[in-house]
N, C-alpha and C positions, 0 to 999 in steps of 0.2 A: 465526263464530268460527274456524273455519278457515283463510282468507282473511285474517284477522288474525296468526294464526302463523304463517303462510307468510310474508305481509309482515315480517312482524317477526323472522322465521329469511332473509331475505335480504337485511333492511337490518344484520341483525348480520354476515352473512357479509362482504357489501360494506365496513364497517367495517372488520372486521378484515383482509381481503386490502390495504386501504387503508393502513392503518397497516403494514403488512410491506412494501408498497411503498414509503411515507415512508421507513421507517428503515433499508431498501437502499438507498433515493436517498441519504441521510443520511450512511450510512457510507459510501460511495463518494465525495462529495462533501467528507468529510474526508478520507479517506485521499489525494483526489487533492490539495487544496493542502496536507496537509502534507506528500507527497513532491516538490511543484514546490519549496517552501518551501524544505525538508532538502534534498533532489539540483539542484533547479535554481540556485536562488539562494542555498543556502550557506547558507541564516541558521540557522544549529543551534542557538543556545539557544533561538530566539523559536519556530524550529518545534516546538523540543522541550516547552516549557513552554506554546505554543499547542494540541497536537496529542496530547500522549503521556502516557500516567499515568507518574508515578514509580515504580514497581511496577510496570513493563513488566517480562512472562514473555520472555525473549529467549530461542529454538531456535538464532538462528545459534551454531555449537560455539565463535568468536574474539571473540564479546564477552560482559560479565555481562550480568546481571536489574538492572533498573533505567533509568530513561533517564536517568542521569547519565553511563553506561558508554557508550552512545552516542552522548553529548555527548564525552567525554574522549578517543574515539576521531578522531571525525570533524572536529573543531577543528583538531588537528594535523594530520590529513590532506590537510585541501583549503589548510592554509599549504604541505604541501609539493607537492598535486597540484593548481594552481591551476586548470589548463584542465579537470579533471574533467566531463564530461557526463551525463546520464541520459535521453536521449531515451523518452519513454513512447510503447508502441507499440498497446498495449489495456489495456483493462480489464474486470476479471470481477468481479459484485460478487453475493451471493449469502446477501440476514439480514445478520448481525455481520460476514460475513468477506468483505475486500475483498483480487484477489486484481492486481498489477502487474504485467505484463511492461515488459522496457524493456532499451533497448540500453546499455551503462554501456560508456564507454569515459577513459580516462587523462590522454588529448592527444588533437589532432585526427588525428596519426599512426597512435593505435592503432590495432589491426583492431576488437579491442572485444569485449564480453563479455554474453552474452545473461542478463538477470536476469529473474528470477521475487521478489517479495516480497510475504508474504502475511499480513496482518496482520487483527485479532480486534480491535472495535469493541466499547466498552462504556461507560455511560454518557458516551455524548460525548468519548470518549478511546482512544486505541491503547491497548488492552491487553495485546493479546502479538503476536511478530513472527517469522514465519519466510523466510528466500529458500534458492535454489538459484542456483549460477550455473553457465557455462557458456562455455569461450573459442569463439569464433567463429573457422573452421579458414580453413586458408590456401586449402587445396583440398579443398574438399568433396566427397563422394559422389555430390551432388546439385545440382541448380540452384535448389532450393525454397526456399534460408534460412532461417533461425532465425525469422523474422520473418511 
């Protein structure tokens, strides 16, 4: 009987570590095509209506809650900043919350802009969304990089 709980207390452990695996692979795995989606290829509404709940919690302080404020934003954006990039440089994914670093620059001129975006997975959708960013200096204190 013994031998049977045991077995049985570590095909359930292996389950569940299994499934917390899945659904970090999972949310990682959206979060990354819908920032190639949204930042690399531009398509905003398809990423937005593929990827994001309408009820997006949004922390950034210059846009609302919702991801229509995201869509309204970034439409006219990239009509005026066409060469926009977002080079991703890792990714940290951890449960629900997947978290982006990535080089975000304007033109291929910029110097560019180190981002952090950190977004909260739920049922199969972004649910809430926070970045930091950060200009990338002309002369640094250091030779380490943001990167």
């Amino acid at each position: 009987m013994k031998l049977l709980s045991i077995v049985a207390g570590l095909t359930l452990a292996v389950g569940l570590l299994g499934g917390a695996h899945a659904a970090n692979s999972g949310s990682k795995e959206l979060v990354l095509a819908y920032y190639r989606m949204m930042f690399q290829d531009k398509e905003v509404e398809q990423a937005m209506n593929t990827y994001v709940s309408k009820n997006l919690i949004q922390h950034d302080p210059y846009l609302g809650d919702g991801a229509a404020a995201m869509t309204d934003f970034f439409v006219p954006y990239y009509e005026q900043h066409p060469q926009a990039t977002a080079e991703i440089k890792r990714v940290v994914s951890e449960g629900d919350i997947v978290v982006v670093h990535a080089l975000w620059k304007e033109t291929p001129e910029d110097t560019g802009q180190a981002m952090i975006d950190i977004f909260r997975v739920e049922n199969g959708k972004i649910a809430e969304h926070w970045n930091v960013s950060q200009d990338l200096p002309e002369n640094p204190a250091n030779k380490n990089t943001m990167f």
